[in-house]
C-alpha positions, 0 to 999 in steps of 0.5 A: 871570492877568488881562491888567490883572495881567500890563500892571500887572506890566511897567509896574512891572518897569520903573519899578522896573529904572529906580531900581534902575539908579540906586541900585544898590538900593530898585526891587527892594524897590519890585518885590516890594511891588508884586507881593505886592499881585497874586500869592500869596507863592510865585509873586511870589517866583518871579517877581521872582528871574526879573526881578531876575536880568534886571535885576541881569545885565545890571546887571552885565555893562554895568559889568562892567569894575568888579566885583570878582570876589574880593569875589564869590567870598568873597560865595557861600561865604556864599550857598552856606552859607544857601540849603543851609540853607533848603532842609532848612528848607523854609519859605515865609513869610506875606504879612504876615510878608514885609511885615514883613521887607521894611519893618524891613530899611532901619531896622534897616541905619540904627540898627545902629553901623557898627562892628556891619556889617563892610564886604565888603573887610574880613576875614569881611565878604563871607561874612557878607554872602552869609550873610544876604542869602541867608537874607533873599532867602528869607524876604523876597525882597529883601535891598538895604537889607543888602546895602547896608550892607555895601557903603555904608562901603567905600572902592569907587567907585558903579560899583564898588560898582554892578557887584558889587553887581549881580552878588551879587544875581544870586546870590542872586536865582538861588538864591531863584527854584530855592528857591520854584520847587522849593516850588511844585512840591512842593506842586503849585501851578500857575506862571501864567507862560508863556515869552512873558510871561517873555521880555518881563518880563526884556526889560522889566527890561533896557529900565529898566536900560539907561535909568537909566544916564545917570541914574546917570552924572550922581550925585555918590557923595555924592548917591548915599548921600544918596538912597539911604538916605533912598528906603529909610526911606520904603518901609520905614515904607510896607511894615512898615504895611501889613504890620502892618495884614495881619497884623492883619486891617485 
């Protein structure tokens, strides 16, 4: 990995850690866009469950006095159940295909009726919730725009629906990055990583977390929903594009 790869991934680390930070959600989907456009599917995979798990952790334990442990806990029954799935599947998806994904995900969470997305303190809802953003997590190698969906109607507060928020995706972004490490090595395929270049990678993703804080403080629940489904329409139209163009060979 070239030194320009490897300045252009933190500089996008932690640009990405900030709105996250904000939004609970969108730098993450913003990440993975940014590093399909330098790296190999398995390996960008790889690399942003490391730096998600950095920057959703430590998410997590700065608002941890408002995560609701019960919500997670019925959350990673559904988790456990898809990524037990996946890993007999054994299926690693195209870079087209990834944009794809990435792109449909916040529109489809937009057109589907609210009475179709059980919320995660309804009955069945966190299950459900763990089951597809586990399955999504291998497939597109984000899951923000669904799992939003299923926190946005709750009755929670934004620190609330932040800190349990963060956690799940800790979740699931450690099951993604077991998932596509044990695929790379399956297939023999070299990680350019080295420990020095982690370290700084989830150091930088804790630096753009700590920094969207104030940010987040300052957000009214009203501007915070308002924002946050209309940042994820743009990325979507911009990713499920260049997807399209991909797959296309444009």
């Amino acid at each position: 990995m070239s030194l320009i790869t490897a300045v252009f991934i933190v500089f996008s680390i932690v640009g990405t850690s900030i709105v996250s930070g904000v939004f609970g959600m969108a730098g993450g989907m913003l990440l993975m866009g940014l590093l399909l456009a330098v790296l190999p599917v398995t390996m960008a995979m790889i690399l942003h469950g490391f730096t998600q798990i950095a920057s959703n952790g430590w998410r997590g334990v700065v608002w941890r006095r408002y995560v609701n442990l019960q919500v997670i806990g019925r959350y990673a029954i559904g988790l456990v159940v898809a990524s037990t799935l996946f890993f007999f599947i054994n299926y690693i998806p195209e870079r087209a295909v990834t944009l794809m994904f990435l792109g449909t995900l916040p529109v489809l969470v937009l057109i589907v009726p609210n009475k179709w997305i059980p919320q995660v303190d309804r009955p069945w809802g966190a299950e459900i919730c763990g089951f597809l953003n586990g399955a999504l997590q291998l497939i597109a190698g984000i899951s923000g725009p669904v799992l939003d969906a299923f926190f946005i109607r709750t009755s929670f507060d934004r620190r609330m629906v932040i800190a349990t928020k963060a956690i799940s995706q800790t979740c699931a972004h450690l099951v993604k990055l077991i998932y596509f490490s044990h695929a790379a090595l399956t297939h023999q395929e070299s990680i350019p990583f080295s420990l020095l270049f982690l370290t700084g990678c989830a150091l930088t993703a804790i630096v753009g977390t700590m920094l969207s804080r104030k940010a987040l403080e300052n957000l009214s629940d009203h501007q915070f929903r308002y924002w946050t489904k209309r940042i994820l329409l743009l990325i979507g139209i911009i990713y499920f594009s260049q997807g399209l163009l991909l797959y296309f060979g444009a």
